[in-house]
N, CA, C and O atoms as a printed pandas DataFrame, in Angstrom:
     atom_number atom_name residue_name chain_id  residue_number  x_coord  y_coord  z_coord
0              1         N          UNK        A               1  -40.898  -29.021  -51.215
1              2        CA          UNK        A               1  -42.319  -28.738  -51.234
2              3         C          UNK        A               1  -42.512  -27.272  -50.843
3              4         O          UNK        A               1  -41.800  -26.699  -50.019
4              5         N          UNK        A               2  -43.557  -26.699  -51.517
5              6        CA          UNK        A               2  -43.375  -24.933  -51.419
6              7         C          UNK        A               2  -44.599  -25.068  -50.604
7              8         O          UNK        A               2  -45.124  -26.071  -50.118
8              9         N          UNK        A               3  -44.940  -23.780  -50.570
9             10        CA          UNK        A               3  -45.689  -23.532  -48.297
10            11         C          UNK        A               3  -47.182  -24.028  -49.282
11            12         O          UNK        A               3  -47.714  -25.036  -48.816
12            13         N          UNK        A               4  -47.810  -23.502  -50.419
13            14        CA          UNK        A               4  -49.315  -23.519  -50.985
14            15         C          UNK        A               4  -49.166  -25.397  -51.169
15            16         O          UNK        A               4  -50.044  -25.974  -50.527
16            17         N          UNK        A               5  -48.339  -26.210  -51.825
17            18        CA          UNK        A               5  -47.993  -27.574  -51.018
18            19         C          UNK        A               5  -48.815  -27.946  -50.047
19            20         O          UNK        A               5  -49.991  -28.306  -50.082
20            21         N          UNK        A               6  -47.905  -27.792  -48.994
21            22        CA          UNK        A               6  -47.974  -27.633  -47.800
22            23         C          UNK        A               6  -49.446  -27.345  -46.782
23            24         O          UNK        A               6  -49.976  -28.003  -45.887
24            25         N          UNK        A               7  -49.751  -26.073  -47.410
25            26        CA          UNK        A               7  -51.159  -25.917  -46.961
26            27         C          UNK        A               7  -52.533  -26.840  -47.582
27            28         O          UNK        A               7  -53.623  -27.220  -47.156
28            29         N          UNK        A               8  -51.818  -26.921  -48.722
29            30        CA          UNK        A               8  -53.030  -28.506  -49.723
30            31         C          UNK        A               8  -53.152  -29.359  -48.784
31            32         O          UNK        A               8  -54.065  -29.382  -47.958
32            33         N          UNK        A               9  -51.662  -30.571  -48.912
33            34        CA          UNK        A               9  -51.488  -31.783  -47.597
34            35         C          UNK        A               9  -52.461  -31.893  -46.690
35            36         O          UNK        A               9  -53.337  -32.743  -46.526
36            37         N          UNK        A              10  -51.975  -30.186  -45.708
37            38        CA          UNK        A              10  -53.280  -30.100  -44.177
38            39         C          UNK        A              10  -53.960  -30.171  -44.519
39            40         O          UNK        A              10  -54.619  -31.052  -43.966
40            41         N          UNK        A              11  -54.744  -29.454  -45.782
41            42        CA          UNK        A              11  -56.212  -28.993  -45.715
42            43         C          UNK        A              11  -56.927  -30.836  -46.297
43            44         O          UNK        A              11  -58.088  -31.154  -46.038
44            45         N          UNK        A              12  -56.039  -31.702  -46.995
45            46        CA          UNK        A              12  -56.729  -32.951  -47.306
46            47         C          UNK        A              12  -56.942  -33.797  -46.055
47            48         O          UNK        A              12  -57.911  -34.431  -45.635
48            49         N          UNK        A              13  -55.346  -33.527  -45.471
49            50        CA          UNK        A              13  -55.752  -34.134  -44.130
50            51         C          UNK        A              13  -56.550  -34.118  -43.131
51            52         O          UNK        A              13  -56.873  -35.088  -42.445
52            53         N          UNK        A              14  -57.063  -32.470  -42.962
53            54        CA          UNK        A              14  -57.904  -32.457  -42.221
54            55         C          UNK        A              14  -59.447  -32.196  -42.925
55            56         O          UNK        A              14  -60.208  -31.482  -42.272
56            57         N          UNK        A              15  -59.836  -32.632  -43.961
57            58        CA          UNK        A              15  -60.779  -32.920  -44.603
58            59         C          UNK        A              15  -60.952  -34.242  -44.446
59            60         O          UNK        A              15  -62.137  -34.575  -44.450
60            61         N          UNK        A              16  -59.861  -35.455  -44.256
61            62        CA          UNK        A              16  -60.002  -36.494  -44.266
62            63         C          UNK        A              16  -60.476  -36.790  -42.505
63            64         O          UNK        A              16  -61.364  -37.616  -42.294
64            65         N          UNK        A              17  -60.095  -36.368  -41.823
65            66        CA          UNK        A              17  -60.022  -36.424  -40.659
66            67         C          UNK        A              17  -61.560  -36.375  -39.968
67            68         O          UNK        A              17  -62.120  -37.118  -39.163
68            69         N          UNK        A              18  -62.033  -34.972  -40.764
69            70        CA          UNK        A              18  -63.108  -34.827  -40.810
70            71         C          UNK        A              18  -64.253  -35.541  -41.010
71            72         O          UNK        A              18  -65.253  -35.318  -40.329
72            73         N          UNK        A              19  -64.227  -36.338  -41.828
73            74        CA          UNK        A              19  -65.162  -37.186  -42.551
74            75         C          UNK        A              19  -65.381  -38.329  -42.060
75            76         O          UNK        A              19  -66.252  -39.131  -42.396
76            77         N          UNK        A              20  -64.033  -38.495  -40.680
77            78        CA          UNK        A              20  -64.469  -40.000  -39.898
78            79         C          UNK        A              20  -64.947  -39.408  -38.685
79            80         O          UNK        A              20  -65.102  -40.367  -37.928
80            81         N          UNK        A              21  -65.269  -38.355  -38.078
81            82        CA          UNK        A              21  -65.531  -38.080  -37.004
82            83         C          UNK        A              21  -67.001  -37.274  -37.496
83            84         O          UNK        A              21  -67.196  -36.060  -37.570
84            85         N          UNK        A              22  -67.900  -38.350  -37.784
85            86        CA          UNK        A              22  -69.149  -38.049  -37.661
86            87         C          UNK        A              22  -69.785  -38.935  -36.593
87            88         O          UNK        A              22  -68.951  -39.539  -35.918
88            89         N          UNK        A              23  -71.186  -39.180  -36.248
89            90        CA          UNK        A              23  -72.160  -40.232  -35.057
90            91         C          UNK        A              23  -72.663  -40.476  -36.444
91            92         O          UNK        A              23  -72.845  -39.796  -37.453
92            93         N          UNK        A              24  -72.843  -41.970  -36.010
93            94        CA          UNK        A              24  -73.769  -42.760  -36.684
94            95         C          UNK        A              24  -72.905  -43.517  -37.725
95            96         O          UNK        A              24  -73.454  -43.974  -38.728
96            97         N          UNK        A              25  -71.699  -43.653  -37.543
97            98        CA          UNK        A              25  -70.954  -44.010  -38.811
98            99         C          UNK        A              25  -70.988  -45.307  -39.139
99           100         O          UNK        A              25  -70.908  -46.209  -38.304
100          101         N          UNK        A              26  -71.134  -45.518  -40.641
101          102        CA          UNK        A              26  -70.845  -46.896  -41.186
102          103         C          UNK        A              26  -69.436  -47.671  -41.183
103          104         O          UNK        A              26  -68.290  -47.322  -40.899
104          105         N          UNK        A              27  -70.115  -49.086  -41.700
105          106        CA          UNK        A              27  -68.851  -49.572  -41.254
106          107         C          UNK        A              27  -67.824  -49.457  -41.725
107          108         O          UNK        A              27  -66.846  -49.955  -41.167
108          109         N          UNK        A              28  -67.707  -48.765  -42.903
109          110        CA          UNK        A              28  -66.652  -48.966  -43.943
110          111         C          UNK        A              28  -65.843  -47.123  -43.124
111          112         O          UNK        A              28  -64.623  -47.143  -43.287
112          113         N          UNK        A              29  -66.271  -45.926  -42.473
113          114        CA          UNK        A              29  -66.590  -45.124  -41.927
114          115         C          UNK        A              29  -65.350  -44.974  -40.486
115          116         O          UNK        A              29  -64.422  -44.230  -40.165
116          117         N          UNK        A              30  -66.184  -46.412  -39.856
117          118        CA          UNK        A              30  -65.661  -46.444  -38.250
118          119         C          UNK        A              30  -65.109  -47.584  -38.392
119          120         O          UNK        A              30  -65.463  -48.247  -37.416
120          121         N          UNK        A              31  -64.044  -48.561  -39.443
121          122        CA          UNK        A              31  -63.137  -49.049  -39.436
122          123         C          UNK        A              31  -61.922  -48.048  -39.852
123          124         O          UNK        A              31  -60.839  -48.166  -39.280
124          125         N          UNK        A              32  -62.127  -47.023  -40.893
125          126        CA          UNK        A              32  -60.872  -45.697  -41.163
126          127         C          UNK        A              32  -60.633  -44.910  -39.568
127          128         O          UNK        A              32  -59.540  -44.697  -39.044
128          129         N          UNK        A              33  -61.854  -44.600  -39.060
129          130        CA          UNK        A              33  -61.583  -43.670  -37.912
130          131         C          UNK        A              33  -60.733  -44.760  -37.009
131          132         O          UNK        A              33  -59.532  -44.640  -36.767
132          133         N          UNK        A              34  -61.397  -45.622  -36.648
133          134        CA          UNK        A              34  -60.266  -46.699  -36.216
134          135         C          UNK        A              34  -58.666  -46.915  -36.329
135          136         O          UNK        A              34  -57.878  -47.115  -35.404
136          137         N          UNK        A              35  -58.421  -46.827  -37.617
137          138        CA          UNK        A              35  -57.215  -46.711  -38.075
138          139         C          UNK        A              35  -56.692  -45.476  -37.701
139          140         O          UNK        A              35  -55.693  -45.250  -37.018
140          141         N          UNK        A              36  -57.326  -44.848  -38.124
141          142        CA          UNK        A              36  -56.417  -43.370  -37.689
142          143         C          UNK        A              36  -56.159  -43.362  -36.420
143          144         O          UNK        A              36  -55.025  -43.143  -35.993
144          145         N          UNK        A              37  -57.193  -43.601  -35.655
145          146        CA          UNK        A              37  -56.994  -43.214  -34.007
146          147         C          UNK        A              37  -56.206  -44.130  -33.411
147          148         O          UNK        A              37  -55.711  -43.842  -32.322
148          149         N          UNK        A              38  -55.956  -45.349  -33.987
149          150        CA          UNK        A              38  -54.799  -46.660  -33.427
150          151         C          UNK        A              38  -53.778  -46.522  -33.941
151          152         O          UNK        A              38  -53.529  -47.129  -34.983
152          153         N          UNK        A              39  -53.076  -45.863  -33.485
153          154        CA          UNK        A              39  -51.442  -45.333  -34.873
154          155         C          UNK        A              39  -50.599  -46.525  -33.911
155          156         O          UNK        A              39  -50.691  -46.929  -32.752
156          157         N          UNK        A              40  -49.486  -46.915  -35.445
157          158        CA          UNK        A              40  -48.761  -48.123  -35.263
158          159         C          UNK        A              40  -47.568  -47.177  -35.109
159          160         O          UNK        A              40  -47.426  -45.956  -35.035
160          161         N          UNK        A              41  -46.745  -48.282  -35.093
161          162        CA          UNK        A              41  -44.693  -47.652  -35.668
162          163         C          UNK        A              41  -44.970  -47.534  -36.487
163          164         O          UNK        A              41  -45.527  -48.452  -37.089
164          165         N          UNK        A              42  -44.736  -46.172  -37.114
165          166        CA          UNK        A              42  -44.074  -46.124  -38.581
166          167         C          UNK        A              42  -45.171  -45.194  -39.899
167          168         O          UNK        A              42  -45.013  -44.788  -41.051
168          169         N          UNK        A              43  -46.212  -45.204  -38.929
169          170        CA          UNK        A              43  -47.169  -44.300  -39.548
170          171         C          UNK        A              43  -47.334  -42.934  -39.902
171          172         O          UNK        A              43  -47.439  -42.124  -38.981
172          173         N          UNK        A              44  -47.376  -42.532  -41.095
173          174        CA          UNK        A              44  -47.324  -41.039  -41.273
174          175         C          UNK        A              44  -48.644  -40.291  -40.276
175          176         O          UNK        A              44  -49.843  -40.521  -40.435
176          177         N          UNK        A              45  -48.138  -39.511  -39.407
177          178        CA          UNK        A              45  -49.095  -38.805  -38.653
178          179         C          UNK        A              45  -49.666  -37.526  -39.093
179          180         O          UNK        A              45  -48.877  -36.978  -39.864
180          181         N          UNK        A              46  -50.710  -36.853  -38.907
181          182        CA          UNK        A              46  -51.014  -35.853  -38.784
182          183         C          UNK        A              46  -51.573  -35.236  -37.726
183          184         O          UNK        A              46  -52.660  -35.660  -37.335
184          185         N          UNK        A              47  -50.762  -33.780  -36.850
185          186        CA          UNK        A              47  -51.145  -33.045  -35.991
186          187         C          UNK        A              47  -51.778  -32.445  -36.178
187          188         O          UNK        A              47  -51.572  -31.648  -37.094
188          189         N          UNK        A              48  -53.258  -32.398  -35.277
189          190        CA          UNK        A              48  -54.460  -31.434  -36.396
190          191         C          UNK        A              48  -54.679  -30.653  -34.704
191          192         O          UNK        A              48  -55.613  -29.851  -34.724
192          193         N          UNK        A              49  -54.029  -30.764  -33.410
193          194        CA          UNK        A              49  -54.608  -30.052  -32.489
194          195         C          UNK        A              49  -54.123  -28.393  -32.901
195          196         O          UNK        A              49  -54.745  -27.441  -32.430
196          197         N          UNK        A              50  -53.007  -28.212  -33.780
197          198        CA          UNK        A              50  -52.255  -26.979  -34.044
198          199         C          UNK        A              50  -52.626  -26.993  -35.675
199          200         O          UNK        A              50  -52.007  -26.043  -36.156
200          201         N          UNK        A              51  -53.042  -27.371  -36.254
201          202        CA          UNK        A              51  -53.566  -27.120  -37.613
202          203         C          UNK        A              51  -54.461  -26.015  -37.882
203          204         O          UNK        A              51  -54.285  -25.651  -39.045
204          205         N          UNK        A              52  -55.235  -25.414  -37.368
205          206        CA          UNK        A              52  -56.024  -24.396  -37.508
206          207         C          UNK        A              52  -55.466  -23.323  -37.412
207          208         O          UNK        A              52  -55.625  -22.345  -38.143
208          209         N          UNK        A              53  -54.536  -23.465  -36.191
209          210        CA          UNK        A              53  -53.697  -21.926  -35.932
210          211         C          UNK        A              53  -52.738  -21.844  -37.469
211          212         O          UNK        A              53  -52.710  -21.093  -38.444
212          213         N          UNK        A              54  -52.106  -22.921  -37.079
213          214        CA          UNK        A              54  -50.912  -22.767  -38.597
214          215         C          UNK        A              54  -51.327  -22.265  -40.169
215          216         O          UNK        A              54  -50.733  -21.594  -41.013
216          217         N          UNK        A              55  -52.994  -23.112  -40.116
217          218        CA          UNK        A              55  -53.401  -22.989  -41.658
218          219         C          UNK        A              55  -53.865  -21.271  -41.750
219          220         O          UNK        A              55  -53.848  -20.682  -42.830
220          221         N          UNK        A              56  -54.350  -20.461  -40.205
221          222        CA          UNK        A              56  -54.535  -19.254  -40.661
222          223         C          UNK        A              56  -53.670  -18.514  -40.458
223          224         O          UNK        A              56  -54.119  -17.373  -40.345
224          225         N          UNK        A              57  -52.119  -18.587  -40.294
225          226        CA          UNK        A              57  -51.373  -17.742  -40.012
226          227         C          UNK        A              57  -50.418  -17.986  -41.147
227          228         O          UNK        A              57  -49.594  -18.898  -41.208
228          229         N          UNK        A              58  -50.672  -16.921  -42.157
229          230        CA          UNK        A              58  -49.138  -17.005  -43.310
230          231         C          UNK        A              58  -48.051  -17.512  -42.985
231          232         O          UNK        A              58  -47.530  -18.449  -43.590
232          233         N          UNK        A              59  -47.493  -16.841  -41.798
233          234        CA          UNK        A              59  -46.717  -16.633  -41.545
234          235         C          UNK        A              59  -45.708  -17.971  -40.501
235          236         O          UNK        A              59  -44.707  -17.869  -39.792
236          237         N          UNK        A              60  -46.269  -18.711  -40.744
237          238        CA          UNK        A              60  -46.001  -20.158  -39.770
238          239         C          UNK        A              60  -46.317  -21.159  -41.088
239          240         O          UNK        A              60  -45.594  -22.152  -40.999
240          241         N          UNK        A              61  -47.003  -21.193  -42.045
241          242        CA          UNK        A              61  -47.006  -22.136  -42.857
242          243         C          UNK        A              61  -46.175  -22.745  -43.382
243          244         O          UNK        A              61  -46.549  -23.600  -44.185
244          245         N          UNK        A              62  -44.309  -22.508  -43.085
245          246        CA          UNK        A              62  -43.790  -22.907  -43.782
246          247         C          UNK        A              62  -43.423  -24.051  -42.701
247          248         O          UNK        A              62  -42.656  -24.960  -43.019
248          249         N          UNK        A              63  -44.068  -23.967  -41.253
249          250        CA          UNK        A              63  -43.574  -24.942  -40.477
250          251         C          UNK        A              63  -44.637  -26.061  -40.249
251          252         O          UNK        A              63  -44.765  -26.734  -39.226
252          253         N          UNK        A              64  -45.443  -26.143  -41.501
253          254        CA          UNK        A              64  -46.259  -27.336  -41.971
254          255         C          UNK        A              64  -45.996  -28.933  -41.533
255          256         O          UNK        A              64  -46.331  -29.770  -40.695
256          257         N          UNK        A              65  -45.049  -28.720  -42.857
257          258        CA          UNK        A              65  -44.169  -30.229  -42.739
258          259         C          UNK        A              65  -43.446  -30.741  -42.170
259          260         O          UNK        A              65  -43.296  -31.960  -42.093
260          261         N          UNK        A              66  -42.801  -29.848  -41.612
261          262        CA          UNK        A              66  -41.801  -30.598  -40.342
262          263         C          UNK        A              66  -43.083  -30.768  -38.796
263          264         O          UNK        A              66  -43.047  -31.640  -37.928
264          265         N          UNK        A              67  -43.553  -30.230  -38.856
265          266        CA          UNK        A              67  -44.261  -30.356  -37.413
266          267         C          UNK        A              67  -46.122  -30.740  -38.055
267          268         O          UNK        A              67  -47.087  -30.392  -37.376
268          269         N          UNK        A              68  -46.242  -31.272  -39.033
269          270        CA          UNK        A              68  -47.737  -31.791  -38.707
270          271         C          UNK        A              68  -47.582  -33.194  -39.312
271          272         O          UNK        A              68  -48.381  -34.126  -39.218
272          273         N          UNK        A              69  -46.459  -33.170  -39.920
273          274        CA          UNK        A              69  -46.944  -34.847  -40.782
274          275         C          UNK        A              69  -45.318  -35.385  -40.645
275          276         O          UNK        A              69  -44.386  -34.901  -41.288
276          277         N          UNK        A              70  -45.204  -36.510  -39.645
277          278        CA          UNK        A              70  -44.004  -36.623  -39.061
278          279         C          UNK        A              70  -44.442  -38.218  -38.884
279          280         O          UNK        A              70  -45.628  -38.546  -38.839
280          281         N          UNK        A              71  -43.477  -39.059  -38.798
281          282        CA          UNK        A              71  -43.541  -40.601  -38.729
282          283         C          UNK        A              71  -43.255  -40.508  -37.125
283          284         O          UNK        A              71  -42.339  -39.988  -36.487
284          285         N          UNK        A              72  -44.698  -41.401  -36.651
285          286        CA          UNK        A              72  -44.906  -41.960  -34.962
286          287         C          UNK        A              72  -43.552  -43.085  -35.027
287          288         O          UNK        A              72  -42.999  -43.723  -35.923
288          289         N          UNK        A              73  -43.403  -42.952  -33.776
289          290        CA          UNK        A              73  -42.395  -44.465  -32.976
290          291         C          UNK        A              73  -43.485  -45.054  -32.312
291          292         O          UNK        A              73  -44.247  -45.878  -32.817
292          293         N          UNK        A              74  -43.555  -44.475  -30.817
293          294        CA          UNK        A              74  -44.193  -45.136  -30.161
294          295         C          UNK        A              74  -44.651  -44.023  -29.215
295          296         O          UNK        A              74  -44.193  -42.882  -29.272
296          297         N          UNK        A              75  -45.866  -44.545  -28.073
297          298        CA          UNK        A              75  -46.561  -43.583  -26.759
298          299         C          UNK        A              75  -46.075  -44.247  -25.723
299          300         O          UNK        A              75  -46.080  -45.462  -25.525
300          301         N          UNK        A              76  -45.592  -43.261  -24.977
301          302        CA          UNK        A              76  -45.372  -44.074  -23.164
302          303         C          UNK        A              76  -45.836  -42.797  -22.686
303          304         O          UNK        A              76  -46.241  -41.820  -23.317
304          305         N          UNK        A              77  -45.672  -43.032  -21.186
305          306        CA          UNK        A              77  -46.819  -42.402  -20.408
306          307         C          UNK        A              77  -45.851  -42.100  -19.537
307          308         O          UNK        A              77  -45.069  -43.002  -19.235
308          309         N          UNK        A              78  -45.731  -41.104  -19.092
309          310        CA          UNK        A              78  -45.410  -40.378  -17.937
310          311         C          UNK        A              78  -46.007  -40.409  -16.749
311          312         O          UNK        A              78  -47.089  -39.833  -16.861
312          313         N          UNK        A              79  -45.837  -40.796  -15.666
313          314        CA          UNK        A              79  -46.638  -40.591  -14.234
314          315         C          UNK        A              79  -45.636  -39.567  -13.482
315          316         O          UNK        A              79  -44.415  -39.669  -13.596
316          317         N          UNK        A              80  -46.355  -38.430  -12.594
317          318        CA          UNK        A              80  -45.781  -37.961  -11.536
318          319         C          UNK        A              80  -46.611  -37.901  -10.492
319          320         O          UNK        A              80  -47.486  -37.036  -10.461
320          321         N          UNK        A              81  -46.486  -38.640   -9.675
321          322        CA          UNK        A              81  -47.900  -38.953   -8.591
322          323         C          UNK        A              81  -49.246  -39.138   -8.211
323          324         O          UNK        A              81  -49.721  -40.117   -7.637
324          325         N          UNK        A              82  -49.937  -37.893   -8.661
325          326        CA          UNK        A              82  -51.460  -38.160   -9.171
326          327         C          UNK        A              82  -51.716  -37.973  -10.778
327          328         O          UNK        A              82  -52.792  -38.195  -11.333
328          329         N          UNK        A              83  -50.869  -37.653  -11.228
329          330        CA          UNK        A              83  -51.056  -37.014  -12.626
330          331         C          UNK        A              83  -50.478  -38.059  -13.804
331          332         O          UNK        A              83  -49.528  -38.767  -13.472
332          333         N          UNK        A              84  -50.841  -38.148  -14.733
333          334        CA          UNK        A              84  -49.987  -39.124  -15.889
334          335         C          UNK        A              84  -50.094  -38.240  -17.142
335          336         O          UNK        A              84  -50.916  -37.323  -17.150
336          337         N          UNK        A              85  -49.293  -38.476  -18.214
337          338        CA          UNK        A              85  -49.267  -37.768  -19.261
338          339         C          UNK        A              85  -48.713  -38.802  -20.443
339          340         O          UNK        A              85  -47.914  -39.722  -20.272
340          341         N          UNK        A              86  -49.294  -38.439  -21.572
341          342        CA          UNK        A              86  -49.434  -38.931  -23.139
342          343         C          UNK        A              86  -47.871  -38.888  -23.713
343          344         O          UNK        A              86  -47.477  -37.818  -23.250
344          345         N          UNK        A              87  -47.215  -39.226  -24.158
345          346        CA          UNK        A              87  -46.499  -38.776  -24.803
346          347         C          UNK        A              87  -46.034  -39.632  -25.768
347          348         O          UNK        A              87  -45.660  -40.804  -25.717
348          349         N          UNK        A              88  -46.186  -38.299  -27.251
349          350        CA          UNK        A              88  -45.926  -39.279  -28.762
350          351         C          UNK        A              88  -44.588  -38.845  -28.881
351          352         O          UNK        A              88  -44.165  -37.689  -28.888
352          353         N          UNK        A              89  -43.754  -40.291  -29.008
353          354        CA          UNK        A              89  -42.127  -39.747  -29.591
354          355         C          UNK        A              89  -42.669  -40.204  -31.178
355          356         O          UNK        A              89  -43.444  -41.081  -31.559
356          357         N          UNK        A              90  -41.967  -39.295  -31.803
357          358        CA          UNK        A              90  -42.192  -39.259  -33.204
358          359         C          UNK        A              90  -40.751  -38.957  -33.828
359          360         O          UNK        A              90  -39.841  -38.622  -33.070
360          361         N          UNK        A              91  -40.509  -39.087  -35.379
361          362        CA          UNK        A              91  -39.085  -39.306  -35.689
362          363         C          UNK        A              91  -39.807  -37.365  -36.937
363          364         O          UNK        A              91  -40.855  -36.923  -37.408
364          365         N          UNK        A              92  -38.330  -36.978  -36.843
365          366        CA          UNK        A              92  -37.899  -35.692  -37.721
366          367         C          UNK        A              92  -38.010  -36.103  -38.704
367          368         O          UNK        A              92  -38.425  -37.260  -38.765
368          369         N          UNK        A              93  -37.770  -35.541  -39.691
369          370        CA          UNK        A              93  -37.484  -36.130  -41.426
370          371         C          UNK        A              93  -36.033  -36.636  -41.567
371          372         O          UNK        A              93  -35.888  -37.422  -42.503
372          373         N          UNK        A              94  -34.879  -36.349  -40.817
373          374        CA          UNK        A              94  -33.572  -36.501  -40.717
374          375         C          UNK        A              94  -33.382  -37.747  -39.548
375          376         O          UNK        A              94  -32.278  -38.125  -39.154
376          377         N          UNK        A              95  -34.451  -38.199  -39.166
377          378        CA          UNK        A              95  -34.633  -39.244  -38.825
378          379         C          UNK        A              95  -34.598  -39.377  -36.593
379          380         O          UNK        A              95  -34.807  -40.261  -35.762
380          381         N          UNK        A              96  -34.208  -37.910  -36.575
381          382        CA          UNK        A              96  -34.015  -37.531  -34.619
382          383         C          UNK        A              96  -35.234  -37.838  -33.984
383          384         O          UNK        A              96  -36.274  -37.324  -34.396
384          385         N          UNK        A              97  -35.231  -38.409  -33.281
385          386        CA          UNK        A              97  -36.454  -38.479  -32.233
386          387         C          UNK        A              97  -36.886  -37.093  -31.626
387          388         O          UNK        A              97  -36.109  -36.148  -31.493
388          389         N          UNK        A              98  -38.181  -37.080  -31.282
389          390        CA          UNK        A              98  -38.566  -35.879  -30.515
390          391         C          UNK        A              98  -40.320  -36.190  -30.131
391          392         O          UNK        A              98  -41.383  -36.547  -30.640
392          393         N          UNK        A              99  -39.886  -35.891  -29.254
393          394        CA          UNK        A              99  -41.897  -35.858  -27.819
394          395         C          UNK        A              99  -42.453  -35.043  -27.928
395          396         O          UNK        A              99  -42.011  -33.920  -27.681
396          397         N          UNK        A             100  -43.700  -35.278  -28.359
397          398        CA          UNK        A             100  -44.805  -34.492  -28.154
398          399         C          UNK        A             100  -46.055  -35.128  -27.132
399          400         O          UNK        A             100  -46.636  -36.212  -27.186
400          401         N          UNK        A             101  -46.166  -34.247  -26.411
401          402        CA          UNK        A             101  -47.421  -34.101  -25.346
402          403         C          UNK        A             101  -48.911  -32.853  -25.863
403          404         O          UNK        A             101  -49.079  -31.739  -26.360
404          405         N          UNK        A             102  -49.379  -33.560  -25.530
405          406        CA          UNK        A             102  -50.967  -32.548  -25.479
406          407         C          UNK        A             102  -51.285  -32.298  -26.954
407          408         O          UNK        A             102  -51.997  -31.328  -27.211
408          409         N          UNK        A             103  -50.809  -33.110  -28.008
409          410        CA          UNK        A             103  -51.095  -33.748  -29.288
410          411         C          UNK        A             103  -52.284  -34.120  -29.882
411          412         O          UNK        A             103  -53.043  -34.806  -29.197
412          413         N          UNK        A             104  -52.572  -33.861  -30.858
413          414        CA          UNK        A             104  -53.943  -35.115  -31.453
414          415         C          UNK        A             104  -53.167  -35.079  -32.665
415          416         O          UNK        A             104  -52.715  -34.177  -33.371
416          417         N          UNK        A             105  -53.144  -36.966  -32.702
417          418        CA          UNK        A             105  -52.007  -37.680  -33.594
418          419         C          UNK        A             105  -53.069  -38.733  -34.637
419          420         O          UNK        A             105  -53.418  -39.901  -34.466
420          421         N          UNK        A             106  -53.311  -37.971  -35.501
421          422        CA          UNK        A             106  -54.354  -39.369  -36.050
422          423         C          UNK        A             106  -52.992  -39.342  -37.398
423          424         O          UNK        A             106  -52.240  -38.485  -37.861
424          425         N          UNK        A             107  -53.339  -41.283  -37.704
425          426        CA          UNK        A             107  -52.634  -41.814  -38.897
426          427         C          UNK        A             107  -53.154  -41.649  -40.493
427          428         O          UNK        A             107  -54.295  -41.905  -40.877
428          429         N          UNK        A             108  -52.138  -41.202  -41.261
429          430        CA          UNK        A             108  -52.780  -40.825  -42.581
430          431         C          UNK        A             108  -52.166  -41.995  -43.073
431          432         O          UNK        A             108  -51.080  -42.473  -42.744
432          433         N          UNK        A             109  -53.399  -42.608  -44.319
433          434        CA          UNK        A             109  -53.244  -43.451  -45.400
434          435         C          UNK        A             109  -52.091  -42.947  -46.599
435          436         O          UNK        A             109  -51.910  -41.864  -47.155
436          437         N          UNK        A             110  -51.444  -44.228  -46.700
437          438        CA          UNK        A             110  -49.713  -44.029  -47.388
438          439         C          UNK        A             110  -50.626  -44.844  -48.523
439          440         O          UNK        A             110  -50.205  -44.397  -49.590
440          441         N          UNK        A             111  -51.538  -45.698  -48.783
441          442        CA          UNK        A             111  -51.886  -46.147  -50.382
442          443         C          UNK        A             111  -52.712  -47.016  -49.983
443          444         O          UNK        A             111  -53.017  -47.169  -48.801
444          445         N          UNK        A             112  -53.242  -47.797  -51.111
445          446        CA          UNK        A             112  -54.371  -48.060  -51.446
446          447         C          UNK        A             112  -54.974  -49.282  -50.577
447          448         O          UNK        A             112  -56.151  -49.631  -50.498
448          449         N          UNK        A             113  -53.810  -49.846  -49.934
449          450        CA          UNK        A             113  -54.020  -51.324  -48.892
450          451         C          UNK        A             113  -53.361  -50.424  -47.825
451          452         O          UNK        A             113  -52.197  -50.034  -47.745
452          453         N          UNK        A             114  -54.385  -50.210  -47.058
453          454        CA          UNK        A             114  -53.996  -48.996  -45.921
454          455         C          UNK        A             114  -54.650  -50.266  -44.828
455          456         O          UNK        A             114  -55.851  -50.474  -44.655
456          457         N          UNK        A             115  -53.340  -51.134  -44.072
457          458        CA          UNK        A             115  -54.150  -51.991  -42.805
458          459         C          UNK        A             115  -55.052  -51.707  -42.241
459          460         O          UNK        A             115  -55.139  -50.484  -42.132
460          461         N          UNK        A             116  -55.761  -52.192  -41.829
461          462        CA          UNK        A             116  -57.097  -52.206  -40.650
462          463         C          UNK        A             116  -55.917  -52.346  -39.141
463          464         O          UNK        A             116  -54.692  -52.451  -39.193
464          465         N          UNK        A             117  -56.699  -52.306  -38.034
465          466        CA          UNK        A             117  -55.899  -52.359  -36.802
466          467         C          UNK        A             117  -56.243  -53.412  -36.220
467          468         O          UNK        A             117  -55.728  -53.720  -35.145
C-alpha cells in the first residue's frame, strides 16, 4: 500500500469516526458509536488520538499502517498505588504483540454484517 493509500484509509476512518460522535444521535447512529467504542479480540482498530499529527506531516505518513490500523487483543489495567492506567495490547501485522497507553482505539467495520456489542 503506497503512503496517498494510506492517507485515504485515515482520512475514511476518521470521517467515519466522525459521524458517530455527534449529541442527539439516532438509533441506527449510537448503536455504530457503540461498536466502535466496545472493541472485541480481533478487531481492526483505528488510532485517531495521533491521526491529525501524522495526516499533516508528509513526512511520517508512511508510518500510517503499521501504527493506526492494527488488530486489538485485549485491555488490562495497570495500578501503581493511587494511579491506574489503560492499556491496549494490540498485535503488529507480523503478528508481535505490543502496548499502547494514552490511546483512542475505536473499532473499524471489516463488512457488511459488522456485530452489534
Amino acid at each position: 500500500m503506497n503512503d496517498e493509500d494510506k492517507l485515504a484509509m485515515g482520512w475514511i476512518a476518521n470521517a467515519l469516526l466522525s459521524s458517530v460522535l455527534v449529541g442527539n444521535q439516532c438509533d441506527a447512529v449510537k448503536a455504530r458509536y457503540e461498536r466502535m467504542k466496545n472493541l472485541q479480540p480481533g478487531d481492526l482498530v483505528f488510532e485517531a488520538s495521533t491521526w491529525g499529527r501524522l495526516a499533516r506531516d508528509v513526512d511520517l505518513t508512511s508510518d500510517l499502517w503499521d501504527g493506526q490500523f492494527v488488530r486489538y487483543l485485549r485491555t488490562e489495567v495497570e495500578t501503581d498505588g493511587d494511579w491506574s492506567e489503560t492499556v491496549y495490547v494490540c498485535a503488529n501485522p507480523d503478528g508481535t504483540e505490543f502496548r499502547w497507553t494514552n490511546a483512542s482505539l475505536w473499532a473499524m467495520p471489516e463488512g457488511p454484517r459488522w456485530s452489534a456489542p
